[in-house]
C-alpha positions as CSV (number, residue, x, y, z in Angstrom):
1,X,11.4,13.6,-23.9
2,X,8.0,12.2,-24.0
3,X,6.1,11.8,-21.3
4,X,2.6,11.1,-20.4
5,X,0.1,12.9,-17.7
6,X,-0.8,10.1,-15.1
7,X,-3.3,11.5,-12.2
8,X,-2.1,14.9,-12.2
9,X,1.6,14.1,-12.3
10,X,3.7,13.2,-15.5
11,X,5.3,9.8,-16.1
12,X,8.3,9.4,-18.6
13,X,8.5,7.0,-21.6
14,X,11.7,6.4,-20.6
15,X,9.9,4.9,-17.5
16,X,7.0,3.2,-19.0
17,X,8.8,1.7,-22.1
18,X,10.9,-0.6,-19.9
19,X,8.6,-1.4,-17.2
20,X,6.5,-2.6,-20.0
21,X,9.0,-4.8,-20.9
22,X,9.3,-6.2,-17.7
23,X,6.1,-6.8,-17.6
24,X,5.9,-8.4,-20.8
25,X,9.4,-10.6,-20.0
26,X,7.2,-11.9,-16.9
27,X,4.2,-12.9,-19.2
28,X,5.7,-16.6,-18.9
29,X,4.6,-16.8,-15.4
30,X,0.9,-15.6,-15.7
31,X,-0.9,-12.4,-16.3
32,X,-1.1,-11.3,-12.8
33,X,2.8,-11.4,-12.0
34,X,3.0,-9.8,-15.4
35,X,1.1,-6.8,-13.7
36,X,2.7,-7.3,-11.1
37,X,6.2,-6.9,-12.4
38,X,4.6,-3.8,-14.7
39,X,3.7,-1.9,-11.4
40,X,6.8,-2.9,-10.1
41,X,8.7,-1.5,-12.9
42,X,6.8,1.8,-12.5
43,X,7.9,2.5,-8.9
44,X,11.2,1.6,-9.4
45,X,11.5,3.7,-12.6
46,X,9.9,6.8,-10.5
47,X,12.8,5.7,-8.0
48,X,15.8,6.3,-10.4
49,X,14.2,8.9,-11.9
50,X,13.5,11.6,-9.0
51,X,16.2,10.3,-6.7
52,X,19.1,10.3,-9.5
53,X,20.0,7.2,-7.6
54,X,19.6,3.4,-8.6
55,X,19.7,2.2,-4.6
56,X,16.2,3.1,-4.0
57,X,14.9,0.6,-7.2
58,X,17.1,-1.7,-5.8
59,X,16.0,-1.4,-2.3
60,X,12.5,-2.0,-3.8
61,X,12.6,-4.5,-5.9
62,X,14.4,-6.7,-3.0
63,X,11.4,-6.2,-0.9
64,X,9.2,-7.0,-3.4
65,X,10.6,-10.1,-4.1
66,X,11.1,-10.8,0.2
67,X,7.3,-10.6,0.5
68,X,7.2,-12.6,-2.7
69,X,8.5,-15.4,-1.1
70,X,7.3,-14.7,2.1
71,X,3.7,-15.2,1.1
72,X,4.1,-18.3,-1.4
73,X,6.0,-20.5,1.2
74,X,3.4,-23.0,1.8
């Protein structure tokens, strides 16, 4: 497994890889909501990862999206 050392703590590639690709998927929409969705990707990742469970990244992600559209009602 390859993983990286990230402020003390390790993060997987199996983690980064695909929330890189979200990030990159999300490109389309402009370079901060690319980092956006990068970060995003991270969390949830870390979710899955140390709770064995995908309801947590799911959980997540809905919230992130909730506040998304919360804040660009105009």
């Amino acid at each position: 497994m390859i993983t990286f050392s990230v402020f003390g703590d390790s993060l997987s590639g199996a983690v980064a890889f695909p929330a890189a690709l979200f990030g990159i998927i999300h490109l389309e929409a402009g370079v901060a909501v690319a980092i956006g969705a990068i970060v995003l990707g991270l969390i949830a990742g870390e979710l899955r990862r140390r709770s064995a469970s995908l309801l947590p990244a799911i959980v997540v992600h809905a919230l992130f999206n909730a506040a998304d559209a919360f804040w660009s009602q105009k």
